[in-house]
mmCIF file of the N, C-alpha and C atoms, coordinates in Angstrom:
data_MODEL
# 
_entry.id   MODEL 
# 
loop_
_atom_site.group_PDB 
_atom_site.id 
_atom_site.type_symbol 
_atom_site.label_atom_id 
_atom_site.label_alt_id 
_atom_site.label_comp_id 
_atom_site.label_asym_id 
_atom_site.label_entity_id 
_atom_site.label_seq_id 
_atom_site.pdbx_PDB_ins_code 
_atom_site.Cartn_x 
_atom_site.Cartn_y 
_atom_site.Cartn_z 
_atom_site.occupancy 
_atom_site.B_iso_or_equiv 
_atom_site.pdbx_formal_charge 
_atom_site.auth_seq_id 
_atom_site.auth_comp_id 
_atom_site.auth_asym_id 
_atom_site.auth_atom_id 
_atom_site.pdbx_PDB_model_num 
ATOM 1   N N  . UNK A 1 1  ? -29.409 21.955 10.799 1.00 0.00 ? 1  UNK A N  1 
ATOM 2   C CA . UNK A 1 1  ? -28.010 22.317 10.950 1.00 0.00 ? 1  UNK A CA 1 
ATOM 3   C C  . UNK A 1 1  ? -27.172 21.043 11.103 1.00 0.00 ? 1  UNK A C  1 
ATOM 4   N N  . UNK A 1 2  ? -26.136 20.963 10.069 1.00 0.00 ? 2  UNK A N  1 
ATOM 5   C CA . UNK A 1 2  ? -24.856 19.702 10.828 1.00 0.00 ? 2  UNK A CA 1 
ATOM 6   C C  . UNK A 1 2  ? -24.439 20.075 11.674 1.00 0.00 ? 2  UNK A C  1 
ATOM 7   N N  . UNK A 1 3  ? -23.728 19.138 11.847 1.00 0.00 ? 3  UNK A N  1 
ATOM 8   C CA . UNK A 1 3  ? -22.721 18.880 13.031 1.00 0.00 ? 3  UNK A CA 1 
ATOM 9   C C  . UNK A 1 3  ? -21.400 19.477 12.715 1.00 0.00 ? 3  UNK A C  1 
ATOM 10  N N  . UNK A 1 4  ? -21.127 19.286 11.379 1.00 0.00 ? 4  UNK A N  1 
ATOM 11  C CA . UNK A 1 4  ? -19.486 20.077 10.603 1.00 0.00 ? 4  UNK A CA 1 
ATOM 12  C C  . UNK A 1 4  ? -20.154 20.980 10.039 1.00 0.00 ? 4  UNK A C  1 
ATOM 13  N N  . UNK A 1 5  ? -18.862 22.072 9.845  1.00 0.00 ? 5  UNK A N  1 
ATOM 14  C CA . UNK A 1 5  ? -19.288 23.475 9.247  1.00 0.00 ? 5  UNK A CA 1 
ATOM 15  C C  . UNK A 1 5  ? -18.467 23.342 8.122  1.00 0.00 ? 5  UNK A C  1 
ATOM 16  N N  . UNK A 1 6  ? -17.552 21.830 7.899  1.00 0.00 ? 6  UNK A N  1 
ATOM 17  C CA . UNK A 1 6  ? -16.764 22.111 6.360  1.00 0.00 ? 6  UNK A CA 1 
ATOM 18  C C  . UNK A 1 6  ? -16.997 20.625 5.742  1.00 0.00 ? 6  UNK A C  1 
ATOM 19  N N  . UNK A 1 7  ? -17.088 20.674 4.357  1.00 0.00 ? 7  UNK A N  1 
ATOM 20  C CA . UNK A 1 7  ? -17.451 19.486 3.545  1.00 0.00 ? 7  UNK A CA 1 
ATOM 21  C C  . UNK A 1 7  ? -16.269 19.121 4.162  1.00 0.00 ? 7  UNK A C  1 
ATOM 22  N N  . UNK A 1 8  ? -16.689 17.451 4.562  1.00 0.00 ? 8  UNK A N  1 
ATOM 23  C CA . UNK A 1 8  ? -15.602 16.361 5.142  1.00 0.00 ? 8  UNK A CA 1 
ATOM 24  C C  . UNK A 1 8  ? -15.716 15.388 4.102  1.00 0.00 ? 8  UNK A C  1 
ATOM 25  N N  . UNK A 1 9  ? -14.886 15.165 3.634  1.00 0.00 ? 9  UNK A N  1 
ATOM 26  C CA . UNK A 1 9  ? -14.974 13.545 2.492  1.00 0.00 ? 9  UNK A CA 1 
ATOM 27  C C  . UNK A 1 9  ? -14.841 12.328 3.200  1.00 0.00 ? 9  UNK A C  1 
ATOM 28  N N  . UNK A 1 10 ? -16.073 11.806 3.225  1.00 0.00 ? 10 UNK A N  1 
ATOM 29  C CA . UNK A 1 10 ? -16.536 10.215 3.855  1.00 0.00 ? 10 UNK A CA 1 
ATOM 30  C C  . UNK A 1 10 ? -15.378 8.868  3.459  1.00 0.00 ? 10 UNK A C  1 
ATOM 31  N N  . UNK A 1 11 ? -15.001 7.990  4.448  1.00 0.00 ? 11 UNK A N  1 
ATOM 32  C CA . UNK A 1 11 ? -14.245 7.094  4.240  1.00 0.00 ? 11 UNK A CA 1 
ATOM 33  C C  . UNK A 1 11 ? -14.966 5.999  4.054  1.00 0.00 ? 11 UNK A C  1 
ATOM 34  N N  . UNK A 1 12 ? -14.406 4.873  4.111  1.00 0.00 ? 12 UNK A N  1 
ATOM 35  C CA . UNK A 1 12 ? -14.859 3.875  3.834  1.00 0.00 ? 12 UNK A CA 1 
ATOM 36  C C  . UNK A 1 12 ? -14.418 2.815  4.825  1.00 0.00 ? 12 UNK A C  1 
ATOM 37  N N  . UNK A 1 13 ? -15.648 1.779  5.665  1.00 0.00 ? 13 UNK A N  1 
ATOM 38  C CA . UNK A 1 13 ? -15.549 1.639  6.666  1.00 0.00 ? 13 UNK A CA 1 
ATOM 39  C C  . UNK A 1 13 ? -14.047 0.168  6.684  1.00 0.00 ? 13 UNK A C  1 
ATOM 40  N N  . UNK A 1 14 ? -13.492 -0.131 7.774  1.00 0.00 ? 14 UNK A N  1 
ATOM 41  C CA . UNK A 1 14 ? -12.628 -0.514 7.680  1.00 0.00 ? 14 UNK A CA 1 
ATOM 42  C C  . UNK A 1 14 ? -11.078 -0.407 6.637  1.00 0.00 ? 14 UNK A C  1 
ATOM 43  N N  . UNK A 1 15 ? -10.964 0.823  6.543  1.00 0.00 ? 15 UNK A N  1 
ATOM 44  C CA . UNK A 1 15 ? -10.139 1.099  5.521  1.00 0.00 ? 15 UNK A CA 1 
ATOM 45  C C  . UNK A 1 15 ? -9.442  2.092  6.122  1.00 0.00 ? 15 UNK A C  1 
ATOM 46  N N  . UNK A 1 16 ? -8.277  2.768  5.687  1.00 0.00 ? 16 UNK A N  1 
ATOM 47  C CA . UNK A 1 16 ? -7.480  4.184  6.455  1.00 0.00 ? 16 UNK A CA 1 
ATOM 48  C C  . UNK A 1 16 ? -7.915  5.475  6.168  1.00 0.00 ? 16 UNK A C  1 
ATOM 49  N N  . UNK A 1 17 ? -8.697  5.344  4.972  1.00 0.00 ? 17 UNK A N  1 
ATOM 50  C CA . UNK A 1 17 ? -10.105 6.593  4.527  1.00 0.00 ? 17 UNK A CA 1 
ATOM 51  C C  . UNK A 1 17 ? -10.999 6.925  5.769  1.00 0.00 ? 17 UNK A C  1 
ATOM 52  N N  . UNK A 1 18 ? -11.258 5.835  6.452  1.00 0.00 ? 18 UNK A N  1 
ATOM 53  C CA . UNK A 1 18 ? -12.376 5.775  7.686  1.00 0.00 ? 18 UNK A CA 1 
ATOM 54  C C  . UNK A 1 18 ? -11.561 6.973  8.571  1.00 0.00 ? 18 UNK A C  1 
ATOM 55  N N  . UNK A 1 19 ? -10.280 6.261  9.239  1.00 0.00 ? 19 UNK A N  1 
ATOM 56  C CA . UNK A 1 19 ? -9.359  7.340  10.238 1.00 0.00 ? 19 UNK A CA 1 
ATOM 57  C C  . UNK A 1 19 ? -9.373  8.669  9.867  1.00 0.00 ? 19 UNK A C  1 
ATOM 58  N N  . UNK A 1 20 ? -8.988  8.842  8.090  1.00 0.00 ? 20 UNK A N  1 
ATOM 59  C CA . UNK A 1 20 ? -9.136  10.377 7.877  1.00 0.00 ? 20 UNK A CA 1 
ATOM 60  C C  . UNK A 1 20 ? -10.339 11.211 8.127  1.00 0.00 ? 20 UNK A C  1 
ATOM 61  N N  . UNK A 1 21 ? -11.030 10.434 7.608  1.00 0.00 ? 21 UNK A N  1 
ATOM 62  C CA . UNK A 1 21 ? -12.497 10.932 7.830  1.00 0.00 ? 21 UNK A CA 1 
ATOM 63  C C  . UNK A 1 21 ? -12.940 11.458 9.170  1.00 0.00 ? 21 UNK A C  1 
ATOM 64  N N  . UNK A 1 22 ? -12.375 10.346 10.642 1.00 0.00 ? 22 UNK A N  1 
ATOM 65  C CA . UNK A 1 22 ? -12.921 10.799 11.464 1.00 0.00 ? 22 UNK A CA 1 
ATOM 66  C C  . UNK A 1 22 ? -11.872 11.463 11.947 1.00 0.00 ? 22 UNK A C  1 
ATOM 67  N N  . UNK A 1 23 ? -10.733 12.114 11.528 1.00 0.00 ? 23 UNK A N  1 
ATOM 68  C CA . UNK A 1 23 ? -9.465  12.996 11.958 1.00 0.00 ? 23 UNK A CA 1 
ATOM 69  C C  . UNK A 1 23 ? -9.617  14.538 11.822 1.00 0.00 ? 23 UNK A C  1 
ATOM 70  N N  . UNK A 1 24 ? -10.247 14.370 10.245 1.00 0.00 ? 24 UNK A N  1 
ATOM 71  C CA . UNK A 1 24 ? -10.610 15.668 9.725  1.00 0.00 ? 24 UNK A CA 1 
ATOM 72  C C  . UNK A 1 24 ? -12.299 16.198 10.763 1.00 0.00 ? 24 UNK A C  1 
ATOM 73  N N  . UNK A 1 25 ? -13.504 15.398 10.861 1.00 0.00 ? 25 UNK A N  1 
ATOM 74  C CA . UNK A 1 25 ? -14.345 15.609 11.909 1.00 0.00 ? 25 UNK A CA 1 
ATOM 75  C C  . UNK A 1 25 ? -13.680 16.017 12.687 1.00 0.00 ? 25 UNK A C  1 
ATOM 76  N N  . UNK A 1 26 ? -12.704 15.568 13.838 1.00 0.00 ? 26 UNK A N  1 
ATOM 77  C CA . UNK A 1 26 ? -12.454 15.749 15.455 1.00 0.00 ? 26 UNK A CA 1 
ATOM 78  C C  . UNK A 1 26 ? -12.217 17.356 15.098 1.00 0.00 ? 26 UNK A C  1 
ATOM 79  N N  . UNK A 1 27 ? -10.738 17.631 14.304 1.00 0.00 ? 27 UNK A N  1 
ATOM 80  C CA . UNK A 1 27 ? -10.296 18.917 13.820 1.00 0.00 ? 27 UNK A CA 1 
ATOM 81  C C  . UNK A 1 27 ? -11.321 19.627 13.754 1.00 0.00 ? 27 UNK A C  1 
ATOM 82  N N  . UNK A 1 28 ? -12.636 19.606 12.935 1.00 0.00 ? 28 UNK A N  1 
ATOM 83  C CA . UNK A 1 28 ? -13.629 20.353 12.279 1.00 0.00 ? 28 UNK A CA 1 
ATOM 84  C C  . UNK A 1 28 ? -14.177 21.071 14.163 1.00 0.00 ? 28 UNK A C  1 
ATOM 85  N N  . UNK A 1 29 ? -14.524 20.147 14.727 1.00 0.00 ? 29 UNK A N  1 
ATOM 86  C CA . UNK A 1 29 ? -15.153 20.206 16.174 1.00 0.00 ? 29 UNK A CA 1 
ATOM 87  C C  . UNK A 1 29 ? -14.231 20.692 16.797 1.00 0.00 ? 29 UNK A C  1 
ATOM 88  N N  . UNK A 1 30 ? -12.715 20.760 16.960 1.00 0.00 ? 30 UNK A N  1 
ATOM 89  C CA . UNK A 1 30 ? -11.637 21.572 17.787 1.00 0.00 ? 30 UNK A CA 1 
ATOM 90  C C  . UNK A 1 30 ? -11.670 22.947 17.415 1.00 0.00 ? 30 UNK A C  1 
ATOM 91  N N  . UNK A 1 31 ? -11.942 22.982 16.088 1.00 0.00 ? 31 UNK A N  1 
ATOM 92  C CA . UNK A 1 31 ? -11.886 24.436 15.710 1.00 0.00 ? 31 UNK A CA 1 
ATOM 93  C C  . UNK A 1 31 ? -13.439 24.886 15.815 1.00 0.00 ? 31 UNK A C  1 
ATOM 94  N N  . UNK A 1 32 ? -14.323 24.391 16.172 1.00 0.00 ? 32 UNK A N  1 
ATOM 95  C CA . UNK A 1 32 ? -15.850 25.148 16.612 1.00 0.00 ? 32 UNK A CA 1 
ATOM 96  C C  . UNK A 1 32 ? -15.701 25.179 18.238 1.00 0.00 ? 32 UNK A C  1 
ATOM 97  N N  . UNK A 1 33 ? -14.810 24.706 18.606 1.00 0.00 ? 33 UNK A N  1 
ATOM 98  C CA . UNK A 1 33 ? -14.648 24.539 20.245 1.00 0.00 ? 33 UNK A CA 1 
ATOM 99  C C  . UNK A 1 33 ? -15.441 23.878 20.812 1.00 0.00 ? 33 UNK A C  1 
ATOM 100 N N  . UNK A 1 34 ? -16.263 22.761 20.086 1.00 0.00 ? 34 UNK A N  1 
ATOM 101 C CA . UNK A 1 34 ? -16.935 22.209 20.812 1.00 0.00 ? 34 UNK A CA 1 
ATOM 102 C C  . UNK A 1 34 ? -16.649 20.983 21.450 1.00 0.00 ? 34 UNK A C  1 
ATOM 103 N N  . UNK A 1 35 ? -16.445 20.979 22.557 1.00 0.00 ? 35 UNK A N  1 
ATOM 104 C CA . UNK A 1 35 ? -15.841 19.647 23.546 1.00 0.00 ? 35 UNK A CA 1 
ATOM 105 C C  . UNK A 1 35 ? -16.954 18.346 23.640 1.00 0.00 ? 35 UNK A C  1 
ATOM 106 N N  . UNK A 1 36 ? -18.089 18.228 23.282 1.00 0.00 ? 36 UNK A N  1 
ATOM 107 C CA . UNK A 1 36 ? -18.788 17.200 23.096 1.00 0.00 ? 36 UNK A CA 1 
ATOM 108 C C  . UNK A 1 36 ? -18.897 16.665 22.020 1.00 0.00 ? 36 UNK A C  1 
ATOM 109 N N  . UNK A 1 37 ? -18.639 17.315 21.002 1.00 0.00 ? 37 UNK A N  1 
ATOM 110 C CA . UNK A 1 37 ? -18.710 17.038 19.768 1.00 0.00 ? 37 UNK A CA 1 
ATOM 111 C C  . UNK A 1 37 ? -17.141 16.610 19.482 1.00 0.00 ? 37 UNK A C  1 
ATOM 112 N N  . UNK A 1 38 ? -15.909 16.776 20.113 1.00 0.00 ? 38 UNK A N  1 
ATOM 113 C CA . UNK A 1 38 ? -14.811 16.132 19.778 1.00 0.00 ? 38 UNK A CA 1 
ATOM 114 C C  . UNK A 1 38 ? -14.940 14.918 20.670 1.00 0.00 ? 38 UNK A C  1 
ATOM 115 N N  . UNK A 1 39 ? -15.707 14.591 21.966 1.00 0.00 ? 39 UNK A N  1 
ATOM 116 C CA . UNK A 1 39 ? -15.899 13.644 22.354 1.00 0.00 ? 39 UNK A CA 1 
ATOM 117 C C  . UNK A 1 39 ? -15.924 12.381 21.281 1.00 0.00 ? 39 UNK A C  1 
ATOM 118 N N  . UNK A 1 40 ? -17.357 12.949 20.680 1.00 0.00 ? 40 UNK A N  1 
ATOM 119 C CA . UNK A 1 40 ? -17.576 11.738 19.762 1.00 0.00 ? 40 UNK A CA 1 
ATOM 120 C C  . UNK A 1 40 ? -17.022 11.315 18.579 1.00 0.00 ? 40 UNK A C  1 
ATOM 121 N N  . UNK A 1 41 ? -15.919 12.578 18.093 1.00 0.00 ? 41 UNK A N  1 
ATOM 122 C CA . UNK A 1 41 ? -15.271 12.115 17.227 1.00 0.00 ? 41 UNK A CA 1 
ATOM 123 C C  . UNK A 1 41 ? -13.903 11.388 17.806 1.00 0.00 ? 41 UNK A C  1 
ATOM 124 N N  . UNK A 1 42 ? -13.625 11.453 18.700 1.00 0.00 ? 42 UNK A N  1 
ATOM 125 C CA . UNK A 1 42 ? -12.993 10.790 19.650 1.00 0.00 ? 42 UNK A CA 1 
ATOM 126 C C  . UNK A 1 42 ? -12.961 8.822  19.610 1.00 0.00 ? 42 UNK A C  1 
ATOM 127 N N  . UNK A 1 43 ? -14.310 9.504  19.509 1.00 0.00 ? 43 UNK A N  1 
ATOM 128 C CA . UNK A 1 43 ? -15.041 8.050  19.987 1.00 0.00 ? 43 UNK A CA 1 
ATOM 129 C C  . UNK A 1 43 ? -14.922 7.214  18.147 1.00 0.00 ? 43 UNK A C  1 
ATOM 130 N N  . UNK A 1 44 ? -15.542 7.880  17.763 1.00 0.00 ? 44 UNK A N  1 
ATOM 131 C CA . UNK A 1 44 ? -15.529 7.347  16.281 1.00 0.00 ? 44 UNK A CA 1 
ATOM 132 C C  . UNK A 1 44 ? -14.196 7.322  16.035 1.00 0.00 ? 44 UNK A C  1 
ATOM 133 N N  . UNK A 1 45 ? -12.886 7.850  16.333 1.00 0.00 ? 45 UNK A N  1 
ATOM 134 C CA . UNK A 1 45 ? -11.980 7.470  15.628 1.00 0.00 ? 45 UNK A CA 1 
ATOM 135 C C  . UNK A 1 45 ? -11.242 6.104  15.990 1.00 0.00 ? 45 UNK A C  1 
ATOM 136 N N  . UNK A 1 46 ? -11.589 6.059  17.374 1.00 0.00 ? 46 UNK A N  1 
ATOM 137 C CA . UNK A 1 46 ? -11.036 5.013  18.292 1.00 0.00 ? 46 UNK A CA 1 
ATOM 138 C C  . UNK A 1 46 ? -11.950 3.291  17.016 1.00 0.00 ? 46 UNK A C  1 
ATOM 139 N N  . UNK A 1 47 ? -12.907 3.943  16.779 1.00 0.00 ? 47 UNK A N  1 
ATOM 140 C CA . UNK A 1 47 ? -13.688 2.649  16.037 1.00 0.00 ? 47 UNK A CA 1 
ATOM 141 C C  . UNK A 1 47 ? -13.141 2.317  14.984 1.00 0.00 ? 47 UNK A C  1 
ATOM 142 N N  . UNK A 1 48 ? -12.523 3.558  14.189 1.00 0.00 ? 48 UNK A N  1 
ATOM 143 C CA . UNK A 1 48 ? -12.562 3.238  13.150 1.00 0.00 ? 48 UNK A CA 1 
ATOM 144 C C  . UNK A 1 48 ? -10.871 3.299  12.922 1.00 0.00 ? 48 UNK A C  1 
ATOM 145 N N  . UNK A 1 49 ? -10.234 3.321  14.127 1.00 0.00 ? 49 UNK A N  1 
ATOM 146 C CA . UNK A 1 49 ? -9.087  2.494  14.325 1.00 0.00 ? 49 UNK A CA 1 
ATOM 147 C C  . UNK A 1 49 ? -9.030  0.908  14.608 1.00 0.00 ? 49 UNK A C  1 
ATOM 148 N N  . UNK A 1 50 ? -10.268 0.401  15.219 1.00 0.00 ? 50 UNK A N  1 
ATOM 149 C CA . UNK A 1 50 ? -10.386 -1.051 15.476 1.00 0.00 ? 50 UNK A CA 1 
ATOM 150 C C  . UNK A 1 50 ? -10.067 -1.531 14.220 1.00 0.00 ? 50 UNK A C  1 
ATOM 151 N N  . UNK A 1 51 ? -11.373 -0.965 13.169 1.00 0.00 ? 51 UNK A N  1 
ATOM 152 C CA . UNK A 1 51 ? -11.599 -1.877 12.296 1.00 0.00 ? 51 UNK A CA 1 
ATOM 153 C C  . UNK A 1 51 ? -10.459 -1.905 11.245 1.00 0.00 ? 51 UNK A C  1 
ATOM 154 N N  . UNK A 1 52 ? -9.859  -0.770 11.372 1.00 0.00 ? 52 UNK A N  1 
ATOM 155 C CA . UNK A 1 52 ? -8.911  -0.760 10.203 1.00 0.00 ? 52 UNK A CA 1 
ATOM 156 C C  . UNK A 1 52 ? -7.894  -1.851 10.571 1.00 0.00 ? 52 UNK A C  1 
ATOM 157 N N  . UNK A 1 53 ? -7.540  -1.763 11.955 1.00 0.00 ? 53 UNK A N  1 
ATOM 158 C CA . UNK A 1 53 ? -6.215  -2.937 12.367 1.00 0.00 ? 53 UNK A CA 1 
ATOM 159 C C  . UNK A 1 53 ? -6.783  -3.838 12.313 1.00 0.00 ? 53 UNK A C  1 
ATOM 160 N N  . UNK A 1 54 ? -8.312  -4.855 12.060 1.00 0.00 ? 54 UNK A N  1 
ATOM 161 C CA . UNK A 1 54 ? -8.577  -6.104 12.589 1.00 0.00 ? 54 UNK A CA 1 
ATOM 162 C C  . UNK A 1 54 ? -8.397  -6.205 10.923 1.00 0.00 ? 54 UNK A C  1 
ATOM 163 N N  . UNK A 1 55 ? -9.367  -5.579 10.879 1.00 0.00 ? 55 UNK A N  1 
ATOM 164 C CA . UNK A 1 55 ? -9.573  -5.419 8.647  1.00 0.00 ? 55 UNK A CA 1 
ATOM 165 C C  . UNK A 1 55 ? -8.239  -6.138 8.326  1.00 0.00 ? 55 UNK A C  1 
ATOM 166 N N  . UNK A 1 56 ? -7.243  -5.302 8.251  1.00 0.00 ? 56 UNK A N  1 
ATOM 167 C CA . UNK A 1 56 ? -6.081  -5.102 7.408  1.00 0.00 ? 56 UNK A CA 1 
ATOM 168 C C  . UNK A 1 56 ? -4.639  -6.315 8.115  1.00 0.00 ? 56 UNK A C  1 
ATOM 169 N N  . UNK A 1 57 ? -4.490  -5.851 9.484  1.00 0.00 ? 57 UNK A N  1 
ATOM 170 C CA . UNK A 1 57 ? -3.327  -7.146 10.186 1.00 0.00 ? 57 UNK A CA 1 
ATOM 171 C C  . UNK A 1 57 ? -4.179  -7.752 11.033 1.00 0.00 ? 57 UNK A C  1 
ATOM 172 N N  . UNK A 1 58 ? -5.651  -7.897 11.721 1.00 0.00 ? 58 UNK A N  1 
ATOM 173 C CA . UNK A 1 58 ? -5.683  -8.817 12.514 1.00 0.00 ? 58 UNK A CA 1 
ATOM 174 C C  . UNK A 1 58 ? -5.135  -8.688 13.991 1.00 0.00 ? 58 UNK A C  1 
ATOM 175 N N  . UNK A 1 59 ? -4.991  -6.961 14.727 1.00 0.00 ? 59 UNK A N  1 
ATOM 176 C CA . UNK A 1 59 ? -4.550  -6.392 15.649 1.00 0.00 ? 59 UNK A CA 1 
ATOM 177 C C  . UNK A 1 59 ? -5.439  -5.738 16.064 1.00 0.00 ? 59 UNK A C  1 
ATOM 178 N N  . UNK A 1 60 ? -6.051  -6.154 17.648 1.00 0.00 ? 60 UNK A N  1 
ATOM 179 C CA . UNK A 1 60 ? -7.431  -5.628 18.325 1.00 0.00 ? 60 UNK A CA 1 
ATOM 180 C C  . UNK A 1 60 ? -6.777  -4.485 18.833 1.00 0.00 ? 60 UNK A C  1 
ATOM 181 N N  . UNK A 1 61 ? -8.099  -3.794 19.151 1.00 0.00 ? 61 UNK A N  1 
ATOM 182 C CA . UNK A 1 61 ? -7.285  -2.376 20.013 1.00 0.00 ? 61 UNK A CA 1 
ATOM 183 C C  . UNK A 1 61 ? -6.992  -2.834 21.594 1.00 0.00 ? 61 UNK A C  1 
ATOM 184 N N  . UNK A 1 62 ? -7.258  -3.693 22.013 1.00 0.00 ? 62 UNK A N  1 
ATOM 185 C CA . UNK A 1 62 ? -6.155  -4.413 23.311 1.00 0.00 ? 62 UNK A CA 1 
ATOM 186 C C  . UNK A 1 62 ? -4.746  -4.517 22.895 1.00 0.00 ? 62 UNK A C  1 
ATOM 187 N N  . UNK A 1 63 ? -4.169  -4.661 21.736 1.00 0.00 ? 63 UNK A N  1 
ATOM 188 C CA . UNK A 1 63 ? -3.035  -4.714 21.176 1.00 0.00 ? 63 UNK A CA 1 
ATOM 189 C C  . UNK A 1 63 ? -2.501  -3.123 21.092 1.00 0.00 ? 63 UNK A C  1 
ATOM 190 N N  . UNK A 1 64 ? -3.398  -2.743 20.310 1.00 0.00 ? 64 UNK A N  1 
ATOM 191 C CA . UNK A 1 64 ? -2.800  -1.552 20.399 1.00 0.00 ? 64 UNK A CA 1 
ATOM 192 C C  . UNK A 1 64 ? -2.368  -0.741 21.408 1.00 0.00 ? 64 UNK A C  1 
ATOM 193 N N  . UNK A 1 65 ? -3.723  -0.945 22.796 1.00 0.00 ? 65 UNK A N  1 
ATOM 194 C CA . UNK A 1 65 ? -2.962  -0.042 23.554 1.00 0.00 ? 65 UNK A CA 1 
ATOM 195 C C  . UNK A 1 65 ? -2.408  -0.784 24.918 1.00 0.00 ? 65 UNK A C  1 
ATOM 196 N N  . UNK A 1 66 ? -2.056  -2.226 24.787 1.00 0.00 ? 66 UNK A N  1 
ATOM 197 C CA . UNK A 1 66 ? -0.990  -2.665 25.404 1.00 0.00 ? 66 UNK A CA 1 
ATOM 198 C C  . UNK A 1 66 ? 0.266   -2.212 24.584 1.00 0.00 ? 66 UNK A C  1 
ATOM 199 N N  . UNK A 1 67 ? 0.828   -1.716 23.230 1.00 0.00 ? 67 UNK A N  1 
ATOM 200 C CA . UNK A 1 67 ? 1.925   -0.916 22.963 1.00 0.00 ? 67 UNK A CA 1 
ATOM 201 C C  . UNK A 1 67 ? 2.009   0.469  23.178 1.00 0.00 ? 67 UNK A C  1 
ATOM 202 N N  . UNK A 1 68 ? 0.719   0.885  23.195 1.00 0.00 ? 68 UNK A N  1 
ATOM 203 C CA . UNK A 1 68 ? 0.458   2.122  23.410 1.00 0.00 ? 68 UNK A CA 1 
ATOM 204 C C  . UNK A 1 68 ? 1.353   2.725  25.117 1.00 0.00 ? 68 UNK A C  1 
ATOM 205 N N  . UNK A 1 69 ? 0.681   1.354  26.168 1.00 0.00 ? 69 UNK A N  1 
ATOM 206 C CA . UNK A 1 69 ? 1.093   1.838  27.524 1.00 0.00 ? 69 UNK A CA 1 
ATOM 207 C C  . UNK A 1 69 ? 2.256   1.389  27.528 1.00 0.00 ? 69 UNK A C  1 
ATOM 208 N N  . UNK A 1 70 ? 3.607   1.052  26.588 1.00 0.00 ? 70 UNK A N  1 
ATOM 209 C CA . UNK A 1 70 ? 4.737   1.016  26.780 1.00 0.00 ? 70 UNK A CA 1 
ATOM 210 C C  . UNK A 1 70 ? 5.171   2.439  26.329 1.00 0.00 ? 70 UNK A C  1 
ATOM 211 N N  . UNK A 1 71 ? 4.866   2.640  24.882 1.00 0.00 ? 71 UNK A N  1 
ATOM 212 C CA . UNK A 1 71 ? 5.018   3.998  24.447 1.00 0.00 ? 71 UNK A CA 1 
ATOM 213 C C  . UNK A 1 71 ? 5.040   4.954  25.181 1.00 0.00 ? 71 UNK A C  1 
ATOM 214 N N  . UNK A 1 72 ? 3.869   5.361  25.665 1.00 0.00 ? 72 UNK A N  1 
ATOM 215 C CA . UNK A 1 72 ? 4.204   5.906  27.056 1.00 0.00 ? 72 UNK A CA 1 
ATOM 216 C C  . UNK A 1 72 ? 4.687   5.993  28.108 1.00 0.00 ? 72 UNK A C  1 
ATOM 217 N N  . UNK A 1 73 ? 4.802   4.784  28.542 1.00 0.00 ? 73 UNK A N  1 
ATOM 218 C CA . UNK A 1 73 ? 5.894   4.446  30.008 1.00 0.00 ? 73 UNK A CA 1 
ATOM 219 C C  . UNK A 1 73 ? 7.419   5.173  29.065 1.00 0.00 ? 73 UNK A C  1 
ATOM 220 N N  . UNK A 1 74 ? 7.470   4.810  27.961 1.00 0.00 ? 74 UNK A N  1 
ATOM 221 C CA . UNK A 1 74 ? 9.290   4.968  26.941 1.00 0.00 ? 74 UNK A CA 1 
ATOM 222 C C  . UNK A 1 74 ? 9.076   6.783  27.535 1.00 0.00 ? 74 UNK A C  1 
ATOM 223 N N  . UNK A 1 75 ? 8.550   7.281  26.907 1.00 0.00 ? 75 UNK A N  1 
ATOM 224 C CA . UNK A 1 75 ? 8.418   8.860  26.827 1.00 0.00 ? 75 UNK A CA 1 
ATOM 225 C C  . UNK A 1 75 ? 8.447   9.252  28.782 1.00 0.00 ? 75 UNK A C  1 
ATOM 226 N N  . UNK A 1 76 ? 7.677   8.442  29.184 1.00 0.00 ? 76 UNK A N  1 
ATOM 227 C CA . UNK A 1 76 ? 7.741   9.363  30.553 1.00 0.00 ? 76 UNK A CA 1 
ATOM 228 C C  . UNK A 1 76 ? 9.157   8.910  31.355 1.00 0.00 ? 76 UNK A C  1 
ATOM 229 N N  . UNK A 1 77 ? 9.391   7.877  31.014 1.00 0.00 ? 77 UNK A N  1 
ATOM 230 C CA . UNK A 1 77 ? 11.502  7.631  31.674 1.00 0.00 ? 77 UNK A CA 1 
ATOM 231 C C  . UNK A 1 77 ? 12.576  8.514  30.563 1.00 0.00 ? 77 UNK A C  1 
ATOM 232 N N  . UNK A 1 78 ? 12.009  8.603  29.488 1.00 0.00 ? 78 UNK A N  1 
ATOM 233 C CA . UNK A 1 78 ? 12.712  9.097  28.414 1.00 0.00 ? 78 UNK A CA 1 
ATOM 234 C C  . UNK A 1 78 ? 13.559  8.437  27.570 1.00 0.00 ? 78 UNK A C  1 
ATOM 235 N N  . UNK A 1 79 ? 13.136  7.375  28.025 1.00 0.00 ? 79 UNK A N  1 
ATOM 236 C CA . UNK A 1 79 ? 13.917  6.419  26.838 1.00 0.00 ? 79 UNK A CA 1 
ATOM 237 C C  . UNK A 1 79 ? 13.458  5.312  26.181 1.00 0.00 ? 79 UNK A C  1 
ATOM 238 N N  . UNK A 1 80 ? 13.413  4.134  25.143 1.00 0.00 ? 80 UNK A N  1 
ATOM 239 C CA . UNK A 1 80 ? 12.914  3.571  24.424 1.00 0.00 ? 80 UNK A CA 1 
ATOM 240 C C  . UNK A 1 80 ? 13.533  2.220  24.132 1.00 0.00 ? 80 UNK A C  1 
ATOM 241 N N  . UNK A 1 81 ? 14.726  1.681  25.470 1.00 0.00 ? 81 UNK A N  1 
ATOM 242 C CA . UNK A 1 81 ? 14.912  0.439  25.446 1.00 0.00 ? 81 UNK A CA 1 
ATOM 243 C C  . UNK A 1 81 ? 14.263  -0.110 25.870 1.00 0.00 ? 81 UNK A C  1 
# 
């Protein structure tokens, strides 16, 4: 038995194919309800967000989510100066 219950089309590693790939997985696992299994697509997407930003601009995911925790701080005051 897999792990997905729907043909997923494979990306290609360091590329934005990779993200879809593991976007469409997480989805596949939200809709079987399985919470361990979105864990790891969780996990895989977070990777295959690294590689795409180091790949492509040369932006670690320390970068990312030092903008990330402004983004959020913007949304929870409600504003974005």
């Amino acid at each position: 038995m897999a792990y997905h219950l729907k043909e997923i089309k494979k990306g290609k590693v360091g590329e934005f194919s990779k993200i879809k790939e593991e976007i469409d997985e997480l989805l596949d696992a939200q809709e079987q309800g399985d919470n361990i299994l979105m864990l790891c697509e969780l996990c895989d997407l977070i990777g295959a967000i690294e590689l795409f930003t180091l790949n492509k601009y040369n932006i670690s995911i320390d970068d990312l989510k030092k903008f990330s925790d402004k983004t959020r701080a913007a949304f929870v005051e409600g504003k974005r100066r």
